[in-house]
C-alpha positions as CSV (number, residue, x, y, z in Angstrom):
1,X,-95.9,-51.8,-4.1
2,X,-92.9,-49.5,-4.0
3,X,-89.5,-50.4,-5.9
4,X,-87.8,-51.3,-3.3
5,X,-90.1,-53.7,-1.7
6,X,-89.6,-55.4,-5.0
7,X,-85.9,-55.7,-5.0
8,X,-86.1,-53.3,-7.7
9,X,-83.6,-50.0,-8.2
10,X,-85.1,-46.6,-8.1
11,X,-83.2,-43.9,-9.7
12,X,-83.0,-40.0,-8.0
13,X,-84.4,-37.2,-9.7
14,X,-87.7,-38.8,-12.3
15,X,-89.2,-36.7,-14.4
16,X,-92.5,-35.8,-12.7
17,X,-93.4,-34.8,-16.5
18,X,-94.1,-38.5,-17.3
19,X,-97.2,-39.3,-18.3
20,X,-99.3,-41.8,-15.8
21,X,-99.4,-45.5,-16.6
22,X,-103.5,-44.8,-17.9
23,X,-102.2,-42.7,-21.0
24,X,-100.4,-45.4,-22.8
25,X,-101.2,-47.3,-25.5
26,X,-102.0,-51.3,-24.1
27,X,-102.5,-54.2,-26.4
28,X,-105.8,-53.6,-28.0
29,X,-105.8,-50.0,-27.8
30,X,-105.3,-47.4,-30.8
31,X,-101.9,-47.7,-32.6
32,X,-100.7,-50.5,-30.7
33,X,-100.5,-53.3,-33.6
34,X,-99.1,-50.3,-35.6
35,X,-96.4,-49.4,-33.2
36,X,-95.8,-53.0,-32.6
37,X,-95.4,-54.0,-36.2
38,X,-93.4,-50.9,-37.3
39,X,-90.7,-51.9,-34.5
40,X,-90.8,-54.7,-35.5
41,X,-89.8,-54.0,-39.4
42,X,-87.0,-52.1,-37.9
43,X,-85.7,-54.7,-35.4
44,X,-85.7,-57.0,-38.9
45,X,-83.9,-54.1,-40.5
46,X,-81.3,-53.7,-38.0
47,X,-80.2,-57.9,-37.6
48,X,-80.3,-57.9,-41.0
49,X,-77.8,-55.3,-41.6
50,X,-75.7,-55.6,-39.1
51,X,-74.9,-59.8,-39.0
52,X,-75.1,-59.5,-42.6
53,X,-72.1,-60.9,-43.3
54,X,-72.3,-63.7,-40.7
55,X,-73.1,-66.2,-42.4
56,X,-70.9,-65.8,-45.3
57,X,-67.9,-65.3,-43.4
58,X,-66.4,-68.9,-45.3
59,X,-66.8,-66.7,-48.7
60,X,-64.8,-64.2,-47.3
61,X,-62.1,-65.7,-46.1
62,X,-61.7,-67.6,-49.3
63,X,-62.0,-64.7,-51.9
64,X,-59.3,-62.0,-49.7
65,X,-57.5,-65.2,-48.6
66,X,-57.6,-64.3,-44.9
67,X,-58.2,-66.9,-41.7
68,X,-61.6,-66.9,-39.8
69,X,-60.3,-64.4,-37.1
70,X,-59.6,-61.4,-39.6
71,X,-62.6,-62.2,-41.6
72,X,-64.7,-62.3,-38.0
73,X,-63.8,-58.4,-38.0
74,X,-66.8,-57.8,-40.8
75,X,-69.3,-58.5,-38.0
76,X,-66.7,-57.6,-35.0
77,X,-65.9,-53.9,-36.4
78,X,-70.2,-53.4,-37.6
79,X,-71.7,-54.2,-33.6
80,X,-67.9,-52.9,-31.8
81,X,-69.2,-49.3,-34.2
82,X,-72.8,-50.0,-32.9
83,X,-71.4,-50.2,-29.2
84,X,-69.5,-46.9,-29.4
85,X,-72.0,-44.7,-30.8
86,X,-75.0,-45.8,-29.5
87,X,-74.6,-43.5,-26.1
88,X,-74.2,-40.4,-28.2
89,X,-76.9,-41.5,-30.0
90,X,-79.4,-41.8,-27.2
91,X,-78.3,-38.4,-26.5
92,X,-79.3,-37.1,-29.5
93,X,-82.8,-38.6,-29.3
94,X,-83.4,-37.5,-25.8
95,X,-83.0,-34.0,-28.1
96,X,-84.4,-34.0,-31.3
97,X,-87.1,-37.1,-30.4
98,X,-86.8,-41.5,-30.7
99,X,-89.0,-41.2,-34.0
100,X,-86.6,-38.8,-35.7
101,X,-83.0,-40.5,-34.4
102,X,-84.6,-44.2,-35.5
103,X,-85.5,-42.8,-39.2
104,X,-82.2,-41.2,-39.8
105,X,-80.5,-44.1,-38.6
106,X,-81.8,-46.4,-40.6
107,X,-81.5,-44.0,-43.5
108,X,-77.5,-44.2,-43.4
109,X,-77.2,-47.6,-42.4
110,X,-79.5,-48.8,-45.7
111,X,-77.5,-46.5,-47.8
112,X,-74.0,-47.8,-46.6
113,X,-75.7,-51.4,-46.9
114,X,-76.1,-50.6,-50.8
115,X,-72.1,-49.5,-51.0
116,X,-70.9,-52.3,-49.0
117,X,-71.2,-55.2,-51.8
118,X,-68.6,-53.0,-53.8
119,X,-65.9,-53.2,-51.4
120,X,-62.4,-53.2,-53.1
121,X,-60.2,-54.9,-50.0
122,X,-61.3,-56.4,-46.6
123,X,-60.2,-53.4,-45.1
124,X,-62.4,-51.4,-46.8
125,X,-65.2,-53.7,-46.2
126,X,-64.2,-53.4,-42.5
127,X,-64.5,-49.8,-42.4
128,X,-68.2,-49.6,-44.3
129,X,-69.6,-52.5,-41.6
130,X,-67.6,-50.0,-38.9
131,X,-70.0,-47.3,-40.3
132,X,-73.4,-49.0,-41.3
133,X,-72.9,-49.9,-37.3
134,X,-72.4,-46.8,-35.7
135,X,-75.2,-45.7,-37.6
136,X,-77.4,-48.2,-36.6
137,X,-77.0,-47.0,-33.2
138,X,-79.7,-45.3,-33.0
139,X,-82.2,-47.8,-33.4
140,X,-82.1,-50.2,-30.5
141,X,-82.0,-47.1,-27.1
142,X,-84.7,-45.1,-29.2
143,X,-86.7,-48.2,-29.6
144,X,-87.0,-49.4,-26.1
145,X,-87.0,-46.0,-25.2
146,X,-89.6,-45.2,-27.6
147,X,-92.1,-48.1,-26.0
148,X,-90.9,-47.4,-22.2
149,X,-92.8,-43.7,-22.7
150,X,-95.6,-45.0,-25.3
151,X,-96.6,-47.7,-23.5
152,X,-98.4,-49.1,-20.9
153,X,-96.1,-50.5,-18.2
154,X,-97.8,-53.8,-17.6
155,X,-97.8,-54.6,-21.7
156,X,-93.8,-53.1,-21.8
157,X,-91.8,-56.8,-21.9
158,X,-94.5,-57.8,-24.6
159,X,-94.0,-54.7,-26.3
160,X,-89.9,-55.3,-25.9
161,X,-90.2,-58.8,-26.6
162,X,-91.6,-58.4,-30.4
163,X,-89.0,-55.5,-30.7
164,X,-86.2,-58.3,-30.3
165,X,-88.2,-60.9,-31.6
166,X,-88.1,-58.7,-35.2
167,X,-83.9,-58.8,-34.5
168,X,-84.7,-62.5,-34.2
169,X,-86.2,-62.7,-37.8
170,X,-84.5,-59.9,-38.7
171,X,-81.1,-62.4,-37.9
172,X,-82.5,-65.0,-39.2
173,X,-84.5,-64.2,-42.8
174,X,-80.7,-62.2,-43.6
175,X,-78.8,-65.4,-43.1
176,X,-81.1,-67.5,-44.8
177,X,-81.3,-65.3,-47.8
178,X,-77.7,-64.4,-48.0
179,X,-77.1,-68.2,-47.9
180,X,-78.8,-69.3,-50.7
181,X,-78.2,-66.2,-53.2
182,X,-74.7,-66.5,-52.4
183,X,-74.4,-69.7,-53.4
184,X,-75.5,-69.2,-56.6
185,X,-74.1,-65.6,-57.1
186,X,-71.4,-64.8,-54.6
187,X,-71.9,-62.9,-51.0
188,X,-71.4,-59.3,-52.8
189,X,-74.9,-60.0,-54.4
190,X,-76.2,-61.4,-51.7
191,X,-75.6,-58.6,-49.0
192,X,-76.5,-56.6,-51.7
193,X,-79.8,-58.4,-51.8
194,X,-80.1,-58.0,-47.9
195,X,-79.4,-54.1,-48.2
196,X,-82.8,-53.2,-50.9
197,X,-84.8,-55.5,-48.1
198,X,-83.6,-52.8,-45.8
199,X,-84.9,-50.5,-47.8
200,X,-88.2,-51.7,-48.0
201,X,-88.5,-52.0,-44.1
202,X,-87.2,-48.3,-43.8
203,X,-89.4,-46.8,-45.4
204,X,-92.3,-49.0,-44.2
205,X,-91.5,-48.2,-40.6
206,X,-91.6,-44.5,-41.3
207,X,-95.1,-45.1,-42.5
208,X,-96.6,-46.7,-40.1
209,X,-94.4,-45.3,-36.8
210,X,-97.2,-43.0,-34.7
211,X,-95.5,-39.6,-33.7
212,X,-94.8,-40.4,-29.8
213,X,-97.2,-38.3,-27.3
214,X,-95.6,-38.4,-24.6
215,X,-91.7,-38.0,-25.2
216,X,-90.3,-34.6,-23.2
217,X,-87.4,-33.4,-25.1
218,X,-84.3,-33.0,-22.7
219,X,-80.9,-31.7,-23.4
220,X,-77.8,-32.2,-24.9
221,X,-75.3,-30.7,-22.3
222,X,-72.3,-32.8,-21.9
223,X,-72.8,-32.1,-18.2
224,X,-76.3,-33.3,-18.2
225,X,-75.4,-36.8,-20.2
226,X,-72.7,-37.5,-17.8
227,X,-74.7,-37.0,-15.0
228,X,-77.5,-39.0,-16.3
229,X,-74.9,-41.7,-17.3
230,X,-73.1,-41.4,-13.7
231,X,-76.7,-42.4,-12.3
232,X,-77.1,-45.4,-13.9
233,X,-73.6,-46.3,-13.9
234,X,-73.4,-46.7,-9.9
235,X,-77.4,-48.3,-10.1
236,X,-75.9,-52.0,-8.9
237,X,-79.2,-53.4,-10.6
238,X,-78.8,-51.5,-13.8
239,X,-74.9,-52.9,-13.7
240,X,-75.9,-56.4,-13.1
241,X,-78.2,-56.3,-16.0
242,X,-75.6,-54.6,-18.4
243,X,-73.3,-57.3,-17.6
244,X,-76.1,-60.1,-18.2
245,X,-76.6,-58.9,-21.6
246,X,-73.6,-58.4,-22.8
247,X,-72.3,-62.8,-21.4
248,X,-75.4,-63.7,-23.1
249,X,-74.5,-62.3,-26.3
250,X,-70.3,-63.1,-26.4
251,X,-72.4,-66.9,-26.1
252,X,-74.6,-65.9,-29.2
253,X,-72.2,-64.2,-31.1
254,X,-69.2,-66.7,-30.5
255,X,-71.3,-69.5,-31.9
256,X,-72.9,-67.8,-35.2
257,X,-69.8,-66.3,-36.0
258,X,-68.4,-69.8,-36.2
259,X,-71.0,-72.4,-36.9
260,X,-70.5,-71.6,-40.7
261,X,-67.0,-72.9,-41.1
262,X,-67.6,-75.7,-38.2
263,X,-70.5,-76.6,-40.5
264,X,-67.9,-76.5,-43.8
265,X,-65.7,-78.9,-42.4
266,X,-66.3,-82.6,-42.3
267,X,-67.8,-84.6,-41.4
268,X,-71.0,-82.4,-42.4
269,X,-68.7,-80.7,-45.0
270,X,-72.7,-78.4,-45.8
271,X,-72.5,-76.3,-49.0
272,X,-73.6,-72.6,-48.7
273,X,-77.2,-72.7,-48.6
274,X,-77.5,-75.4,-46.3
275,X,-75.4,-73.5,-44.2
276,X,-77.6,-70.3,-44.7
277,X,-80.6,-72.4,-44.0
278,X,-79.5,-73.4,-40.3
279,X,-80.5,-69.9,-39.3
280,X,-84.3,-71.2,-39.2
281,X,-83.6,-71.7,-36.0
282,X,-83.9,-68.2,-35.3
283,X,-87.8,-69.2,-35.3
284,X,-87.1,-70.2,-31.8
285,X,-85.9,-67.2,-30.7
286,X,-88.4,-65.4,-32.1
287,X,-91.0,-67.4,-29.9
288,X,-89.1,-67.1,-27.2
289,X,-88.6,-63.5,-26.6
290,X,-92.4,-62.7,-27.6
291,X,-93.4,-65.2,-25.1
292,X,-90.5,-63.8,-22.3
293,X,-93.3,-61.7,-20.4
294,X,-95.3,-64.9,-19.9
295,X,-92.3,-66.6,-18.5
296,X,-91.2,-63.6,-16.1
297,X,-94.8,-63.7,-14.9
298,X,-94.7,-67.6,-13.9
299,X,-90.7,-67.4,-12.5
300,X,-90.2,-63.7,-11.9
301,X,-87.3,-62.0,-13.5
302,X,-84.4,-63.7,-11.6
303,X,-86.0,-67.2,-12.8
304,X,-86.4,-66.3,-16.1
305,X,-82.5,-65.5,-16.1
306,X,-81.8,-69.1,-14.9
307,X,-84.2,-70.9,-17.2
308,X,-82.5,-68.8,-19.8
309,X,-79.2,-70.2,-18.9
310,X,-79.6,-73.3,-18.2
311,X,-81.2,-73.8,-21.5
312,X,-78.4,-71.9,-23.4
313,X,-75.7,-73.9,-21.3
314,X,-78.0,-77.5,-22.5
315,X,-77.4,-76.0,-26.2
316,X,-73.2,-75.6,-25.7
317,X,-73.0,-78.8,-24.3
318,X,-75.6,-80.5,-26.8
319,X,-73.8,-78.9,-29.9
320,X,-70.2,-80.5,-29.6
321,X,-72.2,-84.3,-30.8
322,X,-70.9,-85.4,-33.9
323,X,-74.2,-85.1,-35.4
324,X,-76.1,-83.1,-37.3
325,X,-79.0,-83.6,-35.7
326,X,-77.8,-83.1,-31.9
327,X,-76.1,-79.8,-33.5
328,X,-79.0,-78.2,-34.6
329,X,-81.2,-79.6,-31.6
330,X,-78.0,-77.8,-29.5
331,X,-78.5,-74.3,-31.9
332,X,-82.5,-74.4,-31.2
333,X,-81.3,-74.3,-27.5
334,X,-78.8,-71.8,-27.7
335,X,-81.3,-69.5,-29.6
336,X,-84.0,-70.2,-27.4
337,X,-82.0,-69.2,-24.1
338,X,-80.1,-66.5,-25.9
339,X,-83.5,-64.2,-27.0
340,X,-85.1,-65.2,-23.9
341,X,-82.6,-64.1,-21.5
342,X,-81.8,-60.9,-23.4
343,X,-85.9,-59.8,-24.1
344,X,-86.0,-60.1,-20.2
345,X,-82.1,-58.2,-19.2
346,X,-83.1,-55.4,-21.7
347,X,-87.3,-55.4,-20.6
348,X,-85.8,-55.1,-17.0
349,X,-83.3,-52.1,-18.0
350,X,-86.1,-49.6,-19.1
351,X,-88.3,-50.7,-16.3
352,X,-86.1,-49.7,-13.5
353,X,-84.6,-46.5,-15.1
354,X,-87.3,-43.8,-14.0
355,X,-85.2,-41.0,-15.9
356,X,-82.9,-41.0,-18.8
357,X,-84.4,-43.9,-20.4
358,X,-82.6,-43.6,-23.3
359,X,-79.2,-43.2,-21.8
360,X,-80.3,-46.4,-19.4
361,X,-81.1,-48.6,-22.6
362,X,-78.1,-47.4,-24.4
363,X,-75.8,-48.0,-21.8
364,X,-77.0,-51.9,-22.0
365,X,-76.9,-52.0,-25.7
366,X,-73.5,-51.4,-25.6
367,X,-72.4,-53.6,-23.0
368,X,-74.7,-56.2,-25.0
369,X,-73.0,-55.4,-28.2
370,X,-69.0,-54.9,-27.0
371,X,-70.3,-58.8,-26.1
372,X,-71.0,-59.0,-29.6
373,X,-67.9,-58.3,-30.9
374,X,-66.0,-59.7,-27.7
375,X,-68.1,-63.1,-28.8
376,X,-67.2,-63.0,-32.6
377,X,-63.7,-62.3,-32.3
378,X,-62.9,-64.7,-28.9
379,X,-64.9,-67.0,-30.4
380,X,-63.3,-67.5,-33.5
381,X,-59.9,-67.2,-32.0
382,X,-60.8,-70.1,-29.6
383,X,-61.8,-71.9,-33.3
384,X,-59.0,-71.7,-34.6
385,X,-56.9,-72.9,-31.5
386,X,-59.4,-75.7,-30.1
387,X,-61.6,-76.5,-33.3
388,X,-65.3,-76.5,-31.9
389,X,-64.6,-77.1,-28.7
390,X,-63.1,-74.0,-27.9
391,X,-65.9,-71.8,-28.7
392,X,-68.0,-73.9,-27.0
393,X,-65.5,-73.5,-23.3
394,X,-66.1,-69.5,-24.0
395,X,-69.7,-69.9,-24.1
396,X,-69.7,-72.0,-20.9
397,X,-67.4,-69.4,-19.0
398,X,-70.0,-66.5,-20.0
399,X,-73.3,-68.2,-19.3
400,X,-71.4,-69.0,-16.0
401,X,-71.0,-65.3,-15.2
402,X,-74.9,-65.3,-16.0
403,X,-75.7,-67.4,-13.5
404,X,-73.2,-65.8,-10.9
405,X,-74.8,-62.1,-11.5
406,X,-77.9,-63.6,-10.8
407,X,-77.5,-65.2,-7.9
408,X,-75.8,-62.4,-6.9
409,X,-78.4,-60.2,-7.7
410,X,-81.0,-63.0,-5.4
411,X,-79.1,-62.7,-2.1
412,X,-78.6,-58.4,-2.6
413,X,-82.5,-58.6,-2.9
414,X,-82.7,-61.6,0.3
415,X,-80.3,-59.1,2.2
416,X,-82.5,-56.2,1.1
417,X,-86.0,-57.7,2.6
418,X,-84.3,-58.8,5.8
419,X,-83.1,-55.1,6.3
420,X,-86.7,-53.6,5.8
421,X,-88.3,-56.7,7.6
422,X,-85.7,-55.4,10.8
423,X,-86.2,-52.0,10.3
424,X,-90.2,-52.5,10.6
């Protein structure tokens, strides 16, 4: 069945170089659980680093004396760094090859993550998470880049899916951890703690990584990116996708940039490790982006988009009770829709680029993580103005330009099946 039949974008000029669909690894095949599991450790490396300082953000604020908006700025200024450089930095691993990019990525950021517990001033510890971001760039393009080209086409969401769902525990384990140790010694420690974890997942991804067969190297002339980026740029798909991912994520980053001083106020008036402890729920969205495949198979991408936000809009809603219980059944909901919807934007991103994969999957992980810092920073602004409440209207307002995109998206493709049932 050809794209278009499909409702699917096709791109101009594919590299006739690419391997066929038969020479990829598939589940069960050789290097597949190695692959898997080595993307994995870095998708835990990269959430770890980089939301680091989530959860400790009521620390912060306390020890330089600064309101929840400037503190926001640790996470705002580390995934606003990631969103800047990580187009150059597909650039440079259409060059030099995903495998190499990923490793010295992770190499910097792991090193700035050992400097940044000895931060003198918040601005200083704005400018190291500015860094350890645009270094982490390279990870996330290379890595669905990496699996677009290395594996089979059928087994690709799967393969994307327990990429994110490592940035799900990844998320998660760094919260929890720098929860608890910071109670008990102070959030320097404890993102110091999060930083020699890094380490251990750097090096064990360069382990057990398999050198890619099948990457072609391409090139690094301005004109050639620009081109390339031009392409996908005026792909309406490829646009609608970009902005999906980056209104789920102002929702996911809005909400866990805040839930630790909602959570510090009464009535639940939580100490630090309880606090740190709520980020279990990332369990959830580590379920539910491994499992997103299953669920675009049953509802077909568009479906999947709505399930995903409807559930995430039932978690806003749910999460402004009074109780504690209703507010974490309201976080498991948010999480659950969050990873869902973004394992099956980002899946659907290096599916339909045929060329310039890279570039494709770079161009959405900067949309998804400007929504990042659009989310932490809006988000804690709307705190501060409306309590709670506020950052939940935000969220509302972006999973609503979800749901628009996509039904957008429904009656293009409508529109599109009409025109080739005429023209037959």
């Amino acid at each position: 069945m050809s794209p278009a039949s499909t409702g699917a974008s096709t791109i101009v000029g594919a590299d006739a170089s690419v391997p066929t669909p038969d020479a990829r690894v598939s589940p069960g095949g050789p290097g597949y659980r190695r692959m898997s599991f080595a993307l994995f450790l870095a998708g835990v490396a990269t959430f770890a680093l980089l939301y680091s300082t989530q959860a400790l953000l009521p620390l912060i604020s306390g020890e330089f004396g600064v309101a929840a908006s400037d503190a926001s700025w640790t996470v705002a200024a580390a995934t606003g760094g990631l969103a800047l450089f990580v187009l150059p930095m597909s650039a440079l691993s259409e060059r030099f090859g995903r495998r190499a990019v990923m490793t010295a990525s992770l190499a910097v950021a792991v090193t700035l993550g050992l400097l940044v517990p000895f931060a003198p001033s918040l601005g200083v510890l704005i400018a190291l998470r500015a860094l350890q971001g645009a270094a982490l760039a390279g990870l996330p393009a290379s890595a669905t880049a990496y699996l677009a080209e290395e594996v089979s086409p059928k087994a690709l969401v799967t393969a994307i899916g327990l990429f994110v769902a490592g940035n799900s525990v990844g998320g998660m384990s760094g919260r929890v951890v720098t929860g608890w140790v910071a109670q008990e010694w102070g959030w320097r420690i404890a993102v110091g703690v999060i930083g020699v974890i890094a380490v251990a997942c750097a090096v064990a991804f360069r382990l057990l990584l398999p050198a890619p067969k099948h990457f072609r190297a391409g090139s690094l002339r301005p004109r050639v990116l620009a081109r390339t980026v031009r392409a996908h740029l005026s792909d309406p798909l490829l646009c609608r996708l970009y902005a999906i991912g980056a209104l789920f994520m102002t929702v996911f980053g809005g909400v866990y940039t805040v839930i630790g001083y909602r959570l510090t106020e009464a009535p639940f008036s939580l100490p630090q490790g309880i606090i740190g402890s709520i980020f279990l729920v990332y369990l959830v969205g580590t379920v539910s982006a491994s499992t997103a495949g299953r669920l675009v198979g049953r509802l077909g991408r568009r479906g999947a988009l709505y399930a995903a936000g409807g559930t995430t809009t039932a978690g806003l809603l749910l999460s402004l009770a009074g109780s504690l219980p209703l507010v974490l059944a309201g976080l498991v909901l948010i999480t659950a829709g969050f990873f869902a919807g973004h394992a099956v934007a980002s899946s659907a991103v290096s599916k339909t680029a045929t060329h310039g994969r890279a570039q494709a999957s770079a161009l959405y992980q900067s949309a998804y993580y400007i929504g990042s810092s659009a989310g932490s920073t809006v988000g804690a602004i709307a705190f501060h103005a409306g309590g709670w409440g506020g950052t939940v209207g935000v969220g509302l307002l972006a999973v609503l330009g979800v749901v628009t995109i996509t039904l957008f998206g429904t009656r293009a493709a409508r529109l599109h099946r009409r025109e080739l049932a005429t023209a037959a």
